[in-house]
C-alpha positions as CSV (number, residue, x, y, z in Angstrom):
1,X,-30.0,-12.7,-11.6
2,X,-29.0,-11.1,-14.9
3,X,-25.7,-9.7,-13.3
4,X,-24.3,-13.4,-12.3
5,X,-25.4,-15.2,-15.6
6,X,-23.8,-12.2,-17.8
7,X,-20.4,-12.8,-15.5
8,X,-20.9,-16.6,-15.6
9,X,-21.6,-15.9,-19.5
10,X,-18.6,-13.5,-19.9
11,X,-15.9,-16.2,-18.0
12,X,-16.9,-19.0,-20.1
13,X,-16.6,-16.5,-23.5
14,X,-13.1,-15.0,-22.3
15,X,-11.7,-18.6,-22.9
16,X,-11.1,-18.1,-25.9
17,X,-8.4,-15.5,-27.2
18,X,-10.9,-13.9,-29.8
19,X,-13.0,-13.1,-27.8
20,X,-11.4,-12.2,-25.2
21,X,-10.1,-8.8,-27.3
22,X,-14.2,-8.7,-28.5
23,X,-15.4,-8.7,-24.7
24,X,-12.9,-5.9,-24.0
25,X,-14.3,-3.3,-26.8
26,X,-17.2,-3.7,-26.1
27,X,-17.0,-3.1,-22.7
28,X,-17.0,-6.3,-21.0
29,X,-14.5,-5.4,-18.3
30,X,-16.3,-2.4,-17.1
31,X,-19.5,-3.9,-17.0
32,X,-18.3,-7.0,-14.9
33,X,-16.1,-4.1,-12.6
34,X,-19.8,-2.6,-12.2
35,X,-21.3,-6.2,-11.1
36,X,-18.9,-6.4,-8.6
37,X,-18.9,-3.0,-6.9
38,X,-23.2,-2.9,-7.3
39,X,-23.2,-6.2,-5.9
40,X,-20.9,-7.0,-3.1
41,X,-23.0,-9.3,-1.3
42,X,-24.1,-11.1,-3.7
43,X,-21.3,-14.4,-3.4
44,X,-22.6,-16.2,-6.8
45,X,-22.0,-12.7,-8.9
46,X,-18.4,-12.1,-7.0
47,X,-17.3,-15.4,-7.6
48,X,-18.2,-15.1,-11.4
49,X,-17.2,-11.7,-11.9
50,X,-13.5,-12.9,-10.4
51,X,-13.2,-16.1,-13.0
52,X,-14.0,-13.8,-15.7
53,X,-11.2,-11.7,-14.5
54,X,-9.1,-14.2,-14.1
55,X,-9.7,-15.5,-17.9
56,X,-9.7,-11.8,-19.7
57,X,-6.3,-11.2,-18.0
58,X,-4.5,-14.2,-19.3
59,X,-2.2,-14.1,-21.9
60,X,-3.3,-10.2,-22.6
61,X,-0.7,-7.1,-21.1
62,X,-3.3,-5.3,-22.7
63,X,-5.9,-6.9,-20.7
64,X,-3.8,-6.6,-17.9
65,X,-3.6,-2.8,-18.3
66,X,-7.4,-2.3,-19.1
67,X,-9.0,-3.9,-16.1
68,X,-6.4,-2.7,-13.6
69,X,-7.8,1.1,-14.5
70,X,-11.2,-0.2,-14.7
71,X,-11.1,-0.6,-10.9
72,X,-10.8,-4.3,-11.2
73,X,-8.1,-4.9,-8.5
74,X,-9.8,-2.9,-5.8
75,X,-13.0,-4.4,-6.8
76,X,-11.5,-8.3,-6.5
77,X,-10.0,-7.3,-3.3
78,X,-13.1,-6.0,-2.0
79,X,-15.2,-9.5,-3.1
80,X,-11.9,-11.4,-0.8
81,X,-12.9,-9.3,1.9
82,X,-16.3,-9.8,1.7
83,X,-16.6,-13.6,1.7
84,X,-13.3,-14.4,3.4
85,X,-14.3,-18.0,3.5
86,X,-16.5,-18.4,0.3
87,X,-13.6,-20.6,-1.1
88,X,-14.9,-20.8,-4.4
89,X,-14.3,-16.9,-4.6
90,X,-11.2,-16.3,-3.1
91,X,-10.0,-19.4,-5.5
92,X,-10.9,-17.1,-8.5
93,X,-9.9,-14.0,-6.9
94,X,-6.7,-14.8,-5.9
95,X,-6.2,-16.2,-9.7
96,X,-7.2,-13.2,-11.3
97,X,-4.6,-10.9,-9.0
98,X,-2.1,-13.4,-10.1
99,X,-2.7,-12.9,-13.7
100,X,-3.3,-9.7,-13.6
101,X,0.4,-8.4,-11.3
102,X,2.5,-10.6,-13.9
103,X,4.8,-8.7,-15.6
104,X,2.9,-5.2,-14.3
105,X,4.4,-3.6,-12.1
106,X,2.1,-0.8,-11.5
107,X,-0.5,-3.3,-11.1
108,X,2.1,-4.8,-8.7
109,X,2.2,-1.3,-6.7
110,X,-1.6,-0.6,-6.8
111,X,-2.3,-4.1,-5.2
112,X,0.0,-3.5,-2.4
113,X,-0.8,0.3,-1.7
114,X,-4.5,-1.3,-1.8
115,X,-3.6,-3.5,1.3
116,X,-3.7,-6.7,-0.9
117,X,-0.6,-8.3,0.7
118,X,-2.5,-8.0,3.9
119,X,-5.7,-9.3,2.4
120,X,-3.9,-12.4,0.7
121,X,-2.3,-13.3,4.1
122,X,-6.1,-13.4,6.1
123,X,-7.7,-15.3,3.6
124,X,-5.2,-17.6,3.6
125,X,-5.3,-18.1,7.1
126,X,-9.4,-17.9,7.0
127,X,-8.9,-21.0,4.4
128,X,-6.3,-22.9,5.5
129,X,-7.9,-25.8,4.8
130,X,-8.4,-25.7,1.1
131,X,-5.5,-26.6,-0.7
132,X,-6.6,-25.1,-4.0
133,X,-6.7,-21.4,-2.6
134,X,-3.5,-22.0,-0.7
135,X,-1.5,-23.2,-3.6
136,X,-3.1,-20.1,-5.8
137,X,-2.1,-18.0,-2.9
138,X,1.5,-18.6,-3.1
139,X,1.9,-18.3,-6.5
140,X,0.7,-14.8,-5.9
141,X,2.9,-13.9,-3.2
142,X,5.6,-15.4,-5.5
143,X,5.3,-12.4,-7.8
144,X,4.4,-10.1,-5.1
145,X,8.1,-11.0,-4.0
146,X,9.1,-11.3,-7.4
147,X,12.4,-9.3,-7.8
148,X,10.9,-6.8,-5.2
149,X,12.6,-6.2,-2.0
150,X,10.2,-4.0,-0.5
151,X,7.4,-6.8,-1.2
152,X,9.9,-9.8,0.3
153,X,9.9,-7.3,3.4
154,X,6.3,-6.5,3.5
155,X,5.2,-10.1,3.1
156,X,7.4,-11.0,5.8
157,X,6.2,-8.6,8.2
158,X,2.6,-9.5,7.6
159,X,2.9,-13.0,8.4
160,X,3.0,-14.5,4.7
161,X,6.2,-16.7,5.2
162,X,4.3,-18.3,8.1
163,X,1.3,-18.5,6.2
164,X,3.3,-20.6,3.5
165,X,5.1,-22.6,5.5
166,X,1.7,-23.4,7.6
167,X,0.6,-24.3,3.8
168,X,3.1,-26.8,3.5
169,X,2.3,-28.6,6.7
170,X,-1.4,-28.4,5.9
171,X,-1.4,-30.2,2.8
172,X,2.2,-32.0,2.5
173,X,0.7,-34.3,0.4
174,X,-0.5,-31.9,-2.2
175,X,1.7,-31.4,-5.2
176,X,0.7,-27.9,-6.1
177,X,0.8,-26.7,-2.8
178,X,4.2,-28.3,-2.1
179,X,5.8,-26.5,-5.9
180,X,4.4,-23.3,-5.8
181,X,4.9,-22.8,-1.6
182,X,8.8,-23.8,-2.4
183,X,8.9,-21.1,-5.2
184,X,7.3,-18.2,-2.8
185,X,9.5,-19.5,-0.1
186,X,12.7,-19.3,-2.9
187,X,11.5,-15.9,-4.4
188,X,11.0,-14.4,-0.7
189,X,14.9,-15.8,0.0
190,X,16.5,-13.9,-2.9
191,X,19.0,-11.3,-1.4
192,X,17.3,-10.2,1.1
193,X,19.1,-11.5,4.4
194,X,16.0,-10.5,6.3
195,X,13.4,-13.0,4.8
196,X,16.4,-15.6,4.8
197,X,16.3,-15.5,8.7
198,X,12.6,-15.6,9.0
199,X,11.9,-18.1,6.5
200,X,14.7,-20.2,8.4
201,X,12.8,-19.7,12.1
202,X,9.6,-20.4,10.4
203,X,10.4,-23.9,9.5
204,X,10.7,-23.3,6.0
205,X,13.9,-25.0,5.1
206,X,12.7,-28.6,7.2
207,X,9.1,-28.0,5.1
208,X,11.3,-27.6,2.0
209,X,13.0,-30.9,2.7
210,X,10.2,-32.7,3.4
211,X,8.5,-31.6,0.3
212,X,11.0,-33.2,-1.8
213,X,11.2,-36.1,0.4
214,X,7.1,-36.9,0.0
215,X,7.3,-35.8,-3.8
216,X,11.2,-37.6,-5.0
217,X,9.4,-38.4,-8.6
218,X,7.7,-34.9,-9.4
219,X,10.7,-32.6,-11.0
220,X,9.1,-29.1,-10.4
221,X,8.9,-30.0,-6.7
222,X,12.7,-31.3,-6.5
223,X,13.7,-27.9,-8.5
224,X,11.7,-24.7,-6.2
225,X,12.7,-26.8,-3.1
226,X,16.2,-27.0,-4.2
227,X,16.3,-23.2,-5.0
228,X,14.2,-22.3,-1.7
229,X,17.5,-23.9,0.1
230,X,20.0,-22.6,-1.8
231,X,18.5,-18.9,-1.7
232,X,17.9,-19.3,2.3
233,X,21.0,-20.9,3.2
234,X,23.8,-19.9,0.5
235,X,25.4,-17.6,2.9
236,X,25.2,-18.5,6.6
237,X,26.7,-21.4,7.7
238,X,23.9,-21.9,10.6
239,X,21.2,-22.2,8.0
240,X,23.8,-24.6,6.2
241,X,24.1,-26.7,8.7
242,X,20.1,-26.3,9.2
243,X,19.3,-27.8,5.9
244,X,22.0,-30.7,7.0
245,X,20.1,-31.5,9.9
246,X,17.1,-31.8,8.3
247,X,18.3,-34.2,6.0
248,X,18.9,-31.4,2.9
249,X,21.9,-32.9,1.9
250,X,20.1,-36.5,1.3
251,X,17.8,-35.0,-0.2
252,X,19.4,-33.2,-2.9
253,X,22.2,-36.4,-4.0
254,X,18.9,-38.6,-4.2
255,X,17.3,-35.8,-6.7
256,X,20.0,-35.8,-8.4
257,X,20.8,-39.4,-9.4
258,X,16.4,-39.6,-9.4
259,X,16.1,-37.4,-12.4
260,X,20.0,-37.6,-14.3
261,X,18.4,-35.9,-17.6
262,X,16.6,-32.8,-15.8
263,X,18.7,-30.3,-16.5
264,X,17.3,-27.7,-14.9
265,X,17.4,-29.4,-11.7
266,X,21.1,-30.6,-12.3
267,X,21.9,-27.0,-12.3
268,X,19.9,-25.9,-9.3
269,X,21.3,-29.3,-7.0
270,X,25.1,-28.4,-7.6
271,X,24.6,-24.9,-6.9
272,X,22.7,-25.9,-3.6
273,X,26.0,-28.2,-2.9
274,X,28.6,-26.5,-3.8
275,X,27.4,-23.8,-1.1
276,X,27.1,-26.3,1.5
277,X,30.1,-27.5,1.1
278,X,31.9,-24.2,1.6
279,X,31.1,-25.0,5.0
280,X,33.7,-27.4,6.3
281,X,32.1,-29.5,9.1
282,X,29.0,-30.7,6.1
283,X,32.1,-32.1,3.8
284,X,32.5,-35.6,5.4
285,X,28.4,-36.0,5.5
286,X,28.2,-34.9,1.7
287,X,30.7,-37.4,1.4
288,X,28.9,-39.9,3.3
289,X,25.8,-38.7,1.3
290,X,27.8,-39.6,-1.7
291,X,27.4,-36.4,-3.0
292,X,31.1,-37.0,-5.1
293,X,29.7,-39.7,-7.1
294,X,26.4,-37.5,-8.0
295,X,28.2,-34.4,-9.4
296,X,30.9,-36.9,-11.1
297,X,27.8,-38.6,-12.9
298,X,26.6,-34.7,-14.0
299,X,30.3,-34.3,-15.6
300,X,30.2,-37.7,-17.0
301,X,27.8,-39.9,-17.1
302,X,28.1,-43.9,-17.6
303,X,25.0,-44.9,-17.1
304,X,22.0,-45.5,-19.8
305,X,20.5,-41.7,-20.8
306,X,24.5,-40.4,-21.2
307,X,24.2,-39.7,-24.9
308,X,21.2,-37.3,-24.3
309,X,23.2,-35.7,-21.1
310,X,26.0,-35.2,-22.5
311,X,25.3,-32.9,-25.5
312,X,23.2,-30.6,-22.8
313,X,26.3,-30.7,-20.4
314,X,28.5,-30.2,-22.7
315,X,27.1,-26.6,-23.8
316,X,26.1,-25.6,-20.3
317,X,29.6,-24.0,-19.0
318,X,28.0,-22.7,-16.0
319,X,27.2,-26.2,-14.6
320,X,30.1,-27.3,-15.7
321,X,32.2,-25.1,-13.4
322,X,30.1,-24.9,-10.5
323,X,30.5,-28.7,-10.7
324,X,34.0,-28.7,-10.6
325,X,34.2,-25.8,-8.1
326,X,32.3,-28.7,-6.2
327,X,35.3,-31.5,-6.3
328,X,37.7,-29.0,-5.8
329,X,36.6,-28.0,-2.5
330,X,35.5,-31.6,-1.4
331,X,37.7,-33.9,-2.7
332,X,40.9,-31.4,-1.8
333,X,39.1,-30.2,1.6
334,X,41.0,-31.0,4.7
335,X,40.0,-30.3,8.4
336,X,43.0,-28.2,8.8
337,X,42.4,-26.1,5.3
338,X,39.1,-25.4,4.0
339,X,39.3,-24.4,0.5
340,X,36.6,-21.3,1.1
341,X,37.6,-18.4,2.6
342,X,35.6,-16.6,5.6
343,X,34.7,-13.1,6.4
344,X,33.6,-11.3,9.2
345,X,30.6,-8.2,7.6
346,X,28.9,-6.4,9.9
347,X,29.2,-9.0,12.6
348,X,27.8,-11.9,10.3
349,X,30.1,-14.4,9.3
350,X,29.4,-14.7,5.1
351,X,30.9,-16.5,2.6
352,X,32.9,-15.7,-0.3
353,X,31.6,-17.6,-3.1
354,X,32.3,-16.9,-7.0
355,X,29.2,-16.6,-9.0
356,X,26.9,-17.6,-6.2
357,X,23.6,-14.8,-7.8
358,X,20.8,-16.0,-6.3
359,X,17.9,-17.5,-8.4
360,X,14.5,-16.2,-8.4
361,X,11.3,-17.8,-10.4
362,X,10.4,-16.1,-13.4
363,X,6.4,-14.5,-13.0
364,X,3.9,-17.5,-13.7
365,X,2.2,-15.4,-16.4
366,X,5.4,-17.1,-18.3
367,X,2.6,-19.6,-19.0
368,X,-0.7,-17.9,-17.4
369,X,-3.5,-19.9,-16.4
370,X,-6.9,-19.8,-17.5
371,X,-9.7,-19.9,-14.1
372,X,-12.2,-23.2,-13.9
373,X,-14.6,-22.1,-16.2
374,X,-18.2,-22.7,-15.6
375,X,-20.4,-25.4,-17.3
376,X,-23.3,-24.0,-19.3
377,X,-26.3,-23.8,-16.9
378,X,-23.7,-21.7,-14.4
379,X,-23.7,-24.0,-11.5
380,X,-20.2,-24.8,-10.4
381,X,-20.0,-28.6,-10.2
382,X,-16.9,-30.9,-10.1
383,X,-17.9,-32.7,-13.1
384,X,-18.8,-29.6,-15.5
385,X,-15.5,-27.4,-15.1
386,X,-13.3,-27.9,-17.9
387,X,-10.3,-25.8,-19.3
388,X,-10.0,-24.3,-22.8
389,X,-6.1,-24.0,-22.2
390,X,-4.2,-26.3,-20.0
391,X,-1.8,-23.7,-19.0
392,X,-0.5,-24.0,-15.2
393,X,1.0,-22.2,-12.7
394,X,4.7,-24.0,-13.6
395,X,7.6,-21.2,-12.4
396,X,10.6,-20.8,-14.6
397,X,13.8,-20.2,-13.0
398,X,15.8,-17.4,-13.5
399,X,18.3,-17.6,-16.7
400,X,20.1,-20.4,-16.1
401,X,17.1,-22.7,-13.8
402,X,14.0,-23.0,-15.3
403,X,11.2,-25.6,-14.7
404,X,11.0,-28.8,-16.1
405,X,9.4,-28.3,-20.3
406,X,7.0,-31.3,-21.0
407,X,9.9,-33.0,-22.9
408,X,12.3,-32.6,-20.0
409,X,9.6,-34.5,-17.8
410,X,9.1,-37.2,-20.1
411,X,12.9,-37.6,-21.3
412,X,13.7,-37.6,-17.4
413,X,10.8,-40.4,-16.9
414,X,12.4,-42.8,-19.7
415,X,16.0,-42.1,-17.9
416,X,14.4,-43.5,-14.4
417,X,12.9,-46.3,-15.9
418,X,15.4,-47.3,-18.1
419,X,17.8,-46.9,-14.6
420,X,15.6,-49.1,-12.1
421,X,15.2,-52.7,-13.4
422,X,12.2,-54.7,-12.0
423,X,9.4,-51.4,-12.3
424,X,7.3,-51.0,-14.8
425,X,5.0,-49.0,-13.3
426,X,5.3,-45.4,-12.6
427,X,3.6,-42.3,-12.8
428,X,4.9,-39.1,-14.2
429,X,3.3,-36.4,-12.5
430,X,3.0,-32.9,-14.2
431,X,1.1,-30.2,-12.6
432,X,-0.1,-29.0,-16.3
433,X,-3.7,-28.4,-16.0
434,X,-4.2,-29.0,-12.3
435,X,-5.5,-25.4,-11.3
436,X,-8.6,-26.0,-13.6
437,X,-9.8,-29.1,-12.9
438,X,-11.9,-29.8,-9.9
439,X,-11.2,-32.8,-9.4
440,X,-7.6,-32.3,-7.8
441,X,-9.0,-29.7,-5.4
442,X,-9.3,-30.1,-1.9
């Protein structure tokens, strides 16, 4: 009917930042806000009237702003409660919430006093699944939890740290599921002891492992699941020796000597070790693990790639120390004196650590995404959807870790190849574009 071609008309327009500010004066957002609530069962116009949400609310606070008070949030949440399995919908839905909580917090507060966090969790189960509305799920719980204790706690109690972790084991294989479930997981984790325990019964520290174990090449993987440990585990030794058990400390040396000119996952590995090893009984396996030799190469390199590392390392202070804090306690540890100290809080043994903040991902309206835009007869076709921006869902890490930048991916490519002779082939994976294409949804 007229209602779905104007949305379909309307998402496809909105890609472009001119318009986008046109469609808004004139209107646009309440009219697709009144094609949603005068037509809730009407899938084709929901699923429309979400992407063109999704596009008018990226890269535009303004945006943001206008279509939270048009009713837009409590109209997508309705459409996700509608169709709970119209994948498609919830897809576009769950990407316009995302855009449009980034950076807001009142939008933030009216989605969750709305019941959204609720919502999110059921359609995630309802679509378990379908990797694409998994992976766009997380990112949204992500800055739900962003810097938000009450939202880490609400998430938790609703079931959304099972829900990720279930996403994980769903689709393991899946690099956007596996990147943006490691940053929820990692956001959910920061300072909030509560989540910490839950996300640890949940499975999420063996899921995190395995993540970086099926992905070793992909940098933003390595980095959220290296921050998802450190955040869970940083101060209880049982969790510490959890992420030993499952084969964390493996993990992390092999990311490290992997990618030697990623800085930001440099940074986010000897954070992630120098916690462990302020338990004693890991020292001799990060040993074993040759975990020494990795954080020696970080201070000083002597392989090919050194004179790029070594002007980054050389203005980075923070690594710097935390690197040597490292050697200290491991190459000076003995059985009889561990070099950190211990203390008893409330019954829970905890660590004393200097400088040990934890990290959380920055919103991912740092870069935000445009939806899968239709093709120009409105039918919604794997071949037809194309992107006007190739903006993704990448997280930044908090001041000192941040994602991988473009350069950093292909910088840290050339280091790899240039350090394993007999290869010429290998991929460099980037998940830049992947939310609006088709064909890497499952």
């Amino acid at each position: 009917g007229v209602q779905e071609a104007g949305c379909w008309a309307l998402w496809f327009l909105a890609a472009d930042d001119d318009i986008q500010a046109q469609i808004a004066d004139l209107g646009g957002i309440e009219q697709i806000v009144e094609a949603l609530t005068s037509h809730p069962n009407v899938v084709q116009v929901q699923e429309a009237g979400c992407g063109a949400l999704w596009n008018l609310a990226a890269n535009t606070s303004i945006n943001q702003v206008h279509i939270a008070s048009a009713g837009g949030i409590d109209g997508v949440l309705s459409a996700m409660l509608t169709h709970p399995t119209a994948a498609g919908l919830q897809y576009q839905a769950l990407g316009a919430l995302t855009n449009l909580v980034a950076n807001k917090s009142f939008n933030k507060l009216q989605l969750v006093n709305g019941g959204g966090i609720d919502v999110v969790v059921a359609v995630m189960k309802a679509n378990q699944h379908i990797a694409r509305v998994q992976e766009q799920a997380c990112a949204l719980l992500c800055d739900l939890a962003l810097k938000n204790q009450v939202n880490k706690v609400l998430i938790s109690e609703s079931g959304g740290i099972e829900r990720v972790v279930a996403a994980m084991s769903m689709h393991p294989a899946v690099v956007g599921v596996q990147e943006q479930a490691c940053r929820a997981l990692a956001s959910l984790a920061a300072g909030v002891v509560e989540t910490q325990d839950h996300i640890a019964w949940a499975g999420g520290i063996e899921r995190s492992v395995a993540a970086m174990s099926s992905h070793p090449r992909v940098i933003s993987v390595q980095v959220e699941a290296v921050l998802a440990l450190r955040n869970v585990a940083s101060n209880s030794l049982v969790k510490q020796a959890q992420v030993a058990a499952a084969g964390g400390i493996e993990s992390v040396v092999r990311a490290i000597m992997t990618h030697p000119l990623s800085l930001k996952l440099q940074q986010a590995a000897c954070a992630l070790l120098l916690a462990l090893a302020t338990s004693p009984n890991l020292v001799p396996r990060i040993k074993a693990a040759r975990g020494v030799e990795a954080i020696k190469q970080i201070l000083e390199p002597n392989d090919i790639g050194a004179s790029e590392w070594r002007p980054l390392m050389a203005q980075d202070f923070e690594t710097q120390r935390t690197a040597q804090e490292f050697l200290s306690k491991v190459v000076d540890s003995s059985p009889s004196s561990p070099s950190s100290p211990l203390s008893r809080v409330s019954g829970r043994q905890t660590l004393s650590m200097t400088s040990r903040s934890f990290s959380e991902p920055l919103p991912s309206s740092k870069s935000p995404k445009r939806g899968a835009l239709p093709d120009v007869q409105g039918a919604s076709s794997p071949g037809s959807k194309h992107s006007s921006k190739n903006s993704s869902v990448n997280s930044s890490l908090d001041t000192s870790l941040g994602s991988p930048t473009h350069s950093e991916v292909a910088s840290d490519a050339i280091g790899t190849y240039m350090r394993r002779t007999g290869s010429r082939a290998f991929s460099v994976m980037s998940s830049a574009g992947r939310h609006l294409s088709l064909s890497s949804w499952s």
